[in-house]
C-alpha positions, 0 to 999 in steps of 0.5 A: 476503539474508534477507528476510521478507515480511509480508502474503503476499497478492496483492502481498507474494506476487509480490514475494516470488516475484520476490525469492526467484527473485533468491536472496534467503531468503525467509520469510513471517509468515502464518497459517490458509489462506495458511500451510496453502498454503506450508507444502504448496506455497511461493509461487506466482505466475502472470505472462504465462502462466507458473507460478513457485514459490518455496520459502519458511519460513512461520510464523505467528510472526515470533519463529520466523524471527529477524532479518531483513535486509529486511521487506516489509510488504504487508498493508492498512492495517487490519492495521497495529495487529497487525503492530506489535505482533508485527514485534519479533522480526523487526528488527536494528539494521541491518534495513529495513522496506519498507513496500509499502501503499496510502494515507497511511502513519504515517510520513508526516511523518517528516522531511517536512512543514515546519510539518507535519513530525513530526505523527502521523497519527491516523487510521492510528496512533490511539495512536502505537503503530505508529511506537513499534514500527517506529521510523522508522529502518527506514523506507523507502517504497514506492509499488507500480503493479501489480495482482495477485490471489490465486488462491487462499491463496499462489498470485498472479495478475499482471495488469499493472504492474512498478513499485515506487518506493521512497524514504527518509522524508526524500528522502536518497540513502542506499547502503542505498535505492541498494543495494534499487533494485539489488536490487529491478531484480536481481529483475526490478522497474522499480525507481525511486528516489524524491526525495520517495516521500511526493509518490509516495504522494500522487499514487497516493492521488490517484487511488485515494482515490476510485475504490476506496471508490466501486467498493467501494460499487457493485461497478462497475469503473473503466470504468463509474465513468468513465463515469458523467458525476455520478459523474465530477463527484463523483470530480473535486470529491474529488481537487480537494480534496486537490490542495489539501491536498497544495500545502500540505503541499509535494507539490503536483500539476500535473495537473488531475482529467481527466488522472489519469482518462485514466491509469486508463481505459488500463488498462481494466476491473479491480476495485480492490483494495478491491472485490476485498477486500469480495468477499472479505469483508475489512476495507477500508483506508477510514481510509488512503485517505479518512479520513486525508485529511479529518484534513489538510484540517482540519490545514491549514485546507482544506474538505473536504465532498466528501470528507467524504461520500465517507468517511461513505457508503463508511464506512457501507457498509463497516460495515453489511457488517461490514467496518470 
């Protein structure tokens, strides 16, 4: 199978480690560092103490690797816009593009939605351009629970997690989402099929929402978020509202704020992937994960002030930094 990974960072890295292993043909669309560190060294991914390489076609143009069988596309959501404009190359009639990101994606509400369904999402495809390049036909969600880092350009560090739940935009059991599980589970993955992967999506950003954009304005890691008592008030206020926000969009959320905050204090002290991003000094993917939020509140008529002010402080914070 000739697979292509686009977005070669921490978590298109381990994956396109994992699937080259399972003796998939594994090609990257990248560029500076990161193409300069596979073209001389391949992927590298160090998990529980041991290294493994993949030799893998890096290029900065996809028109240079051809159609593809599968594409991952593992880049933050700022990325997007660029991708989109360059992918064509890449996809056949018959190609899936797995989209491995965090937050809302465009194709949210392809297939899904009720009154809501087809609606485009501006605040992560301003233009429509996006879902005109990548047609929803290729589509297949993905929500990812693992965390990993970069060492250094291509070469991934794996924390914890192995899970990758994937699903059709309209929840259908199709034999090509049947057949990636089996090949994704081949690989080494938890690979779950998803009945509704927009329900999967919501519940991850029900979390991340508010714990990435904070640890990106304060630097702390999630235990000392946590354990802030008027912090904690804060964060809970944010995911009450789009508790609300998602029952009406028909993803609806048992749990109350408390029980997801026992899930992120098991897995300890860690730097979330938007911290670990203004460290680095790269844009941070705020519009997927808070200002997308705020635009269903105000399409399904629900307030959002507490969300409202979490996007205006992490948006201010991440412009004065130059990284929005």
């Amino acid at each position: 199978m000739k697979v292509c990974i686009y977005g070669a960072g921490a978590i298109g890295g381990w994956i396109g480690v994992k699937l080259a292993r399972a003796g998939c043909e594994v090609s990257v669309v990248a560029r500076g560092a990161t193409l300069q560190g596979l073209q001389q060294h391949g992927l590298r991914l160090q998990q529980g103490g041991e290294t493994s390489f993949a030799p893998v076609r890096a290029s900065a143009s996809p028109a240079e690797l051809d159609v593809q069988d599968l594409v991952i596309v593992a880049v933050k959501a700022p990325a997007m816009a660029e991708v989109a404009q360059a992918i064509g190359p890449l996809l056949g009639s018959r190609t899936i593009v797995l989209t491995a990101m965090n937050g809302v994606p465009w194709w949210f509400f392809q297939d899904f939605g009720g009154s809501y369904a087809g609606a485009r999402l501006k605040a992560v495809d301003p233009d429509g351009a996006i879902a005109q390049a990548i047609p929803s036909r290729y589509i297949i969600g993905c929500v990812v629970h693992a965390s990993c880092s970069l060492r250094e350009p291509g070469f991934v560090q794996h924390h914890f997690g192995n899970k990758l739940i994937i699903g059709e935009p309209s929840g259908e059991k199709t034999q090509r989402v049947q057949q990636l599980v089996g090949l994704l589970e081949k690989a080494g993955f938890e690979s779950v099929l998803s009945e509704q992967i927009q329900k999967d999506a919501w519940y991850k950003l029900w979390g991340n929402m508010t714990v990435n954009p904070v640890s990106a304005m304060t630097g702390a890691t999630t235990d000392r978020i946590l354990d802030d008592p008027l912090v904690l008030d804060f964060i809970s206020a944010v995911m009450l509202e789009a508790r609300e926000i998602g029952a009406r969009v028909g993803i609806p959320i048992a749990q109350q704020p408390q029980d997801r905050h026992q899930v992120t204090r098991k897995l300890g002290a860690f730097k979330t992937s938007m911290l670990q991003d203004v460290e680095a000094g790269k844009p941070v993917e705020i519009d997927a994960l808070v200002t997308v939020v705020k635009e269903m509140g105000e399409m399904t008529g629900v307030p959002t002030p507490f969300t409202d002010a979490l996007l205006g402080l992490s948006r201010l914070h991440a412009r004065v930094h130059g990284l929005y």
